[in-house]
C-alpha positions as CSV (number, residue, x, y, z in Angstrom):
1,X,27.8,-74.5,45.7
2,X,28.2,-77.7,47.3
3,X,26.0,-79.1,49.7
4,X,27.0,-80.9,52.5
5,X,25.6,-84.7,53.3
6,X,23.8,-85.7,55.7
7,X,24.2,-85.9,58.6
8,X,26.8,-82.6,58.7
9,X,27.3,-81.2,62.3
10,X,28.1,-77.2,62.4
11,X,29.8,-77.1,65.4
12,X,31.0,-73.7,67.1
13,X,31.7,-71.6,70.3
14,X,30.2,-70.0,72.6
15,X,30.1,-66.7,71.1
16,X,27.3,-64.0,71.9
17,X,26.7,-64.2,67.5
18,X,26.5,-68.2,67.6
19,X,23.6,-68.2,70.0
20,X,21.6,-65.6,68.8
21,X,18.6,-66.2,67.4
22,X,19.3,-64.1,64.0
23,X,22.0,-66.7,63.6
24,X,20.1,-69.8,64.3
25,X,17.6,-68.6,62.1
26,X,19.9,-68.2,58.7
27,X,21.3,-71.8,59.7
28,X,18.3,-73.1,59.8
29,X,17.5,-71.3,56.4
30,X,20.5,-72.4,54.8
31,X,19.8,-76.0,55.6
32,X,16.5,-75.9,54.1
33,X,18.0,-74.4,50.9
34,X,20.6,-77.1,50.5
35,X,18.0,-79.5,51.3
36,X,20.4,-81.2,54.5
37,X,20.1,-81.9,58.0
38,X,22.5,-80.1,59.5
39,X,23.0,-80.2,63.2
40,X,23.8,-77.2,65.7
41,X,26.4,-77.7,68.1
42,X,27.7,-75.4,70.7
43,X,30.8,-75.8,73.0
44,X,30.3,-75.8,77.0
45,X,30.9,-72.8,78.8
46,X,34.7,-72.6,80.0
47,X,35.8,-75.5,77.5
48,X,37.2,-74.4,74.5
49,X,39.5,-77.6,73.9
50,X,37.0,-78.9,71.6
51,X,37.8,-76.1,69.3
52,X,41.7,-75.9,69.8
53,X,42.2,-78.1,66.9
54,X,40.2,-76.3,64.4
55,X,41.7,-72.7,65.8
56,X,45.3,-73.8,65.3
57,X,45.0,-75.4,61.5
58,X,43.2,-72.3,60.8
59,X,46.2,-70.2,62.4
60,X,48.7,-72.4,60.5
61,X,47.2,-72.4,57.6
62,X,47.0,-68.3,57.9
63,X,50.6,-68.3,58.6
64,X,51.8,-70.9,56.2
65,X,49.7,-69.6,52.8
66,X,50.5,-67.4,50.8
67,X,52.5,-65.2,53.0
68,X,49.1,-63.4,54.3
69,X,48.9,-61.6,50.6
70,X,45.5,-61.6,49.5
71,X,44.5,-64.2,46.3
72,X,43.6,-62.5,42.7
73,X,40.6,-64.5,42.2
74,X,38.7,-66.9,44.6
75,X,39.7,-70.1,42.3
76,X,43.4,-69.6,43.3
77,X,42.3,-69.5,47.0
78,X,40.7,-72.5,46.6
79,X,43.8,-74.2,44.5
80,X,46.1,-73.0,47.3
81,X,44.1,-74.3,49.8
82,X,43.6,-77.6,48.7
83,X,47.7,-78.2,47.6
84,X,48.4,-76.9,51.5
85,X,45.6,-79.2,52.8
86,X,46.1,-82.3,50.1
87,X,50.0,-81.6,49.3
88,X,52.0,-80.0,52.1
89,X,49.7,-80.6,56.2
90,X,48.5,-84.0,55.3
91,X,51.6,-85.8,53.8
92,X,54.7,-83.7,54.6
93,X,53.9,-81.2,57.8
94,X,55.1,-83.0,61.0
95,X,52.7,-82.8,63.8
96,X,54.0,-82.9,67.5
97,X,50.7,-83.7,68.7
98,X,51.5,-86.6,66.5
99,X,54.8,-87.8,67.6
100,X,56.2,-85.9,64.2
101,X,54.6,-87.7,62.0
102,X,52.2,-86.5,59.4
103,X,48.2,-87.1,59.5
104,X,49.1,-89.3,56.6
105,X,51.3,-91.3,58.5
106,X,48.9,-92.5,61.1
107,X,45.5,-92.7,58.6
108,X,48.2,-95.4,57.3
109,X,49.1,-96.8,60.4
110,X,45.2,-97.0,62.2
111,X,44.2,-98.9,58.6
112,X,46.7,-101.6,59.3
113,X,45.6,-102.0,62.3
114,X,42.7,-102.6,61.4
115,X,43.2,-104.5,58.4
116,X,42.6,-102.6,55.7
117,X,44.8,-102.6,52.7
């Protein structure tokens, strides 16, 4: 298991199971275990926008893996995961929310304007 740096915010909704106590609880625990800071944060009532992004990569990549068929082994999950995230969305999917360009496309462009090579 990996453990996430410092500094890592778990962020969610306002689901009934995110703000019960139970729940806070094994966070809490879980942090403790993996020896990180991890900070809590909940959507406002009514304003799920801060969540639309998440919701629709996790619908697309649903849609776009695998054809919905479930993996042999938990190693090709991950393998497939990572050539859709690291091969495929980042560097060839167009995004409209991007003009059509790919997330690559404008990490390059927002590094050369600000000057890095």
């Amino acid at each position: 298991m990996v453990s996430p740096a410092p500094g890592l915010t778990l962020h969610h909704d306002q689901g009934s199971q995110y703000r019960s106590l139970q729940y806070r609880a094994k966070a809490a625990k879980a942090a403790k275990a993996a020896k990180a800071k991890i900070a809590l944060s909940m959507s406002r009532p009514g304003t799920p926008y801060d969540n639309a992004m998440i919701e629709s990569f996790y619908a697309n990549l649903k849609l776009e893996i695998n054809d919905g068929r479930p993996f042999p082994r938990r190693e090709a999950a991950r393998t497939a995961i990572f050539e859709y995230i690291e091969l495929f969305y980042s560097r060839n999917r167009l995004h409209s929310a991007l003009g059509y360009t790919t997330p690559l496309q404008i990490e390059k462009q927002h590094q050369q304007t600000r000057g890095v090579p």
